[in-house]
C-alpha positions in Angstrom: 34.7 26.3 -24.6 32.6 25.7 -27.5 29.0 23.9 -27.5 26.9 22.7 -30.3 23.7 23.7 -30.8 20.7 21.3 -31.1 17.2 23.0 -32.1 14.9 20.2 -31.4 12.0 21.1 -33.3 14.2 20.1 -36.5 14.8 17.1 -35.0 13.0 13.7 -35.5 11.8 12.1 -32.3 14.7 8.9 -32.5 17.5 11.2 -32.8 15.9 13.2 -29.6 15.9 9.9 -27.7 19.5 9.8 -28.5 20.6 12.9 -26.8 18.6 12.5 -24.4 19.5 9.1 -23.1 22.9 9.9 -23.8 23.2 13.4 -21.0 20.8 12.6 -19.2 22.5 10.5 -17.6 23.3 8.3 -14.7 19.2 7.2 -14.7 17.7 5.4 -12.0 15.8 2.0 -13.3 12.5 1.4 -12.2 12.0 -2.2 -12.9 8.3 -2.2 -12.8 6.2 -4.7 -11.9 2.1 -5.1 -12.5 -0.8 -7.5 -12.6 -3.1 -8.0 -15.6 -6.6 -8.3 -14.7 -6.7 -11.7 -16.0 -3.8 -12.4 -12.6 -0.7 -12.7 -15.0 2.3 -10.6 -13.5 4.5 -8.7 -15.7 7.9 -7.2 -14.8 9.7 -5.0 -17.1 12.7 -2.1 -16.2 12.3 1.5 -17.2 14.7 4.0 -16.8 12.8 7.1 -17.4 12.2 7.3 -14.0 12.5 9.1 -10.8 11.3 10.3 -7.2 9.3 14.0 -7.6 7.7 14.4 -4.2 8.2 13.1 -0.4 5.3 14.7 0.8 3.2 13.2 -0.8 5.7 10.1 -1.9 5.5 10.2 -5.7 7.1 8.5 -8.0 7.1 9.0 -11.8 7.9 6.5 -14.7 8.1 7.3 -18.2 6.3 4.9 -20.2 6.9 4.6 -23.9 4.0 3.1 -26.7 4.3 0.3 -28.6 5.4 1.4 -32.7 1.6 0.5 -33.6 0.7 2.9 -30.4 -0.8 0.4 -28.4 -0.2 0.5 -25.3 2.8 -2.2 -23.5 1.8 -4.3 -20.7 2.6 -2.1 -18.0 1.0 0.6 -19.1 -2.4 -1.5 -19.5 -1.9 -3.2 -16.5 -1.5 0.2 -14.1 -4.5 1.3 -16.2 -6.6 -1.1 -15.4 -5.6 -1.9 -12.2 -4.3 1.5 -11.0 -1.4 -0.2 -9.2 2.2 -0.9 -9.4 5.1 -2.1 -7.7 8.6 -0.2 -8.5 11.9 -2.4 -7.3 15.2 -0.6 -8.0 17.6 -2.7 -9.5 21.1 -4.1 -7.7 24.2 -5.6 -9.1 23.2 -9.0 -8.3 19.9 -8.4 -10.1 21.4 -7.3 -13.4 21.0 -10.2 -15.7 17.7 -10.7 -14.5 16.6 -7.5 -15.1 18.1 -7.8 -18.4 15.4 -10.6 -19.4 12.5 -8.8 -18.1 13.3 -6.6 -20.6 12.4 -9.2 -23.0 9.2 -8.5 -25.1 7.5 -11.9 -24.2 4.0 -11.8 -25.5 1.5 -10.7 -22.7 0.6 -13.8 -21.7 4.3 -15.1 -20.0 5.5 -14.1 -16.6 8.7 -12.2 -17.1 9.7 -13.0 -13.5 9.5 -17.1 -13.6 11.5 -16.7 -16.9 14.4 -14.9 -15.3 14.0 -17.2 -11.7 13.0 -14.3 -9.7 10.6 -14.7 -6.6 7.5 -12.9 -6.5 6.1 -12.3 -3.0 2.2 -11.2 -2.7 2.1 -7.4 -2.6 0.8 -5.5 0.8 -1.0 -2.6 -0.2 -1.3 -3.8 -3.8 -2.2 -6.8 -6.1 0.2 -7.0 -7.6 3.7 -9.0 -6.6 7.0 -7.5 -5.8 10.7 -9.3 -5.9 11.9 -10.8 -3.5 15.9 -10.3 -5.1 15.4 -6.6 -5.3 17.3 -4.4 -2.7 14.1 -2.1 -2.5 10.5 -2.1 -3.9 8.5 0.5 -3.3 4.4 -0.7 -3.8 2.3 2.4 -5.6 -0.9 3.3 -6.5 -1.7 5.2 -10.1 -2.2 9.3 -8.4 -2.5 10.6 -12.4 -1.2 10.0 -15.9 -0.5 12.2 -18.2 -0.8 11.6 -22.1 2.6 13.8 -23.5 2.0 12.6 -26.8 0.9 9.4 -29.3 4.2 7.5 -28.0 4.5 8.1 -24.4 2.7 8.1 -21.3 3.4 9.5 -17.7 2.5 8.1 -14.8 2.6 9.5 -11.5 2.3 7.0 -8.4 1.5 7.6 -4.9 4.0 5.4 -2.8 1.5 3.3 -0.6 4.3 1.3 1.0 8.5 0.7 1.3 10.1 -2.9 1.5 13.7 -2.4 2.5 16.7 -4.8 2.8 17.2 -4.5 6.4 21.1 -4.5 5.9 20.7 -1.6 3.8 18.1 0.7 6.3 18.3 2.1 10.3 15.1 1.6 11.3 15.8 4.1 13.6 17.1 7.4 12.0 15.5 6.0 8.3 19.3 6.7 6.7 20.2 4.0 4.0 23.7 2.4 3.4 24.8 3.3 -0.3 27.0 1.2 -0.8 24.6 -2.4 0.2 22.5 -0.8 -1.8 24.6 -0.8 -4.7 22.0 0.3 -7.2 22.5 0.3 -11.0 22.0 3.4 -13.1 20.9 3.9 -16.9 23.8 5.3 -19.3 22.9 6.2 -23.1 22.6 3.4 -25.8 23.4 -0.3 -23.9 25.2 1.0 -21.2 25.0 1.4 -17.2 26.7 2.4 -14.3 27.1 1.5 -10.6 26.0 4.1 -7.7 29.8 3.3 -6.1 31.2 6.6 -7.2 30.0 8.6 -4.5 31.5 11.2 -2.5 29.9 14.1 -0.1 29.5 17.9 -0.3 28.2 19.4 2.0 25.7 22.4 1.4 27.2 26.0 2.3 25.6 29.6 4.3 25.8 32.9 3.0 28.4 33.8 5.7 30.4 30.5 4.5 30.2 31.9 0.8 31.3 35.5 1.7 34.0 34.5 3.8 35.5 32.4 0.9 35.6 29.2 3.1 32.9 26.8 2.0 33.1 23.4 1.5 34.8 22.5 -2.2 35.3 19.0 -4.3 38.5 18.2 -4.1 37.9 16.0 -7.1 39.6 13.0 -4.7 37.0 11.8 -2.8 35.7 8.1 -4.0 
């Protein structure tokens, strides 16, 4: 098996992107929503994203510059109002997402221009949707500057709105498949969560004794 061999400092930042997107790859979308502090909402989905910490609940989203370096409207926003609202994206919220992703000027509400329902956040100012399987409402814990493009911001998860079809309230398990969550693939693509399957973790003993649990590459 052969690989070939990328040496990234001889690389210019788009053709990073690129291989990044591209392997990196199913990515869970963050579709993002904020409040200016003039009270316009903004929605927009990012898929350099992703859960680093339960205890304490943080997420992280990777938010990229403008090409003049200013910063986008979510990035402004949670830096000026240190808060944010992540909603994970389900099939039936595709195309909608899809317009969010729009570059409206600053001054239009993503969400009435793709029909979507905002509902007055909790913990937050700003809104969540109401569409979206799960939104999780955060507030700004750090952000890192990684460079003159790109920005990281680390939320603390305040609180969890949850599609009661899709949670037990009880034991806190979720159901996959009502979730149905959309993932990021490289260049336009995506992908559905449906391909799932379970392996379950092994022992020691289990390893030694040659019976573990294996993929039998027919689960679905």
């Amino acid at each position: 098996m052969t690989h070939t061999q990328f040496n990234f400092d001889s690389l210019n930042p788009k053709d990073i992107y690129k291989l990044l997107i591209g392997t990196v790859v199913p990515r869970p979308i963050a579709w993002v929503t904020t409040i200016s502090t003039d009270g316009v909402p903004n929605a927009a989905p990012y898929s350099f994203f992703n859960c680093l910490s339960s205890d304490p609940p943080i997420l992280a989203l990777g938010i990229e510059n403008r090409v003049d370096r200013t910063f986008k409207d979510t990035a402004a926003n949670i830096r000026s109002t240190e808060e944010f609202t992540v909603n994970i994206v389900g099939r039936s919220n595709i195309d909608a997402m899809n317009i969010t992703a729009t570059s409206f000027p600053e001054e239009v509400n993503e969400m009435e221009k793709a029909g979507l329902t905002m509902i007055d956040g909790s913990s937050v100012a700003c809104p969540r949707i109401a569409e979206a399987p799960v939104s999780f409402e955060c507030k700004r814990h750090v952000g890192i500057e990684v460079g003159s493009s790109r920005e990281i911001v680390l939320g603390l998860v305040l609180r969890a709105f949850i599609r009661s079809d899709i949670v037990n309230p009880q034991n806190h398990h979720t159901d996959h498949e009502r979730l149905d969550a959309v993932g990021r693939m490289g260049g336009q693509g995506y992908a559905f969560s449906q391909d799932y399957f379970d392996l379950p973790g092994m022992s020691v003993e289990q390893f030694d004794s040659g019976h573990y649990p294996r993929f039998s590459g027919t689960e679905s």
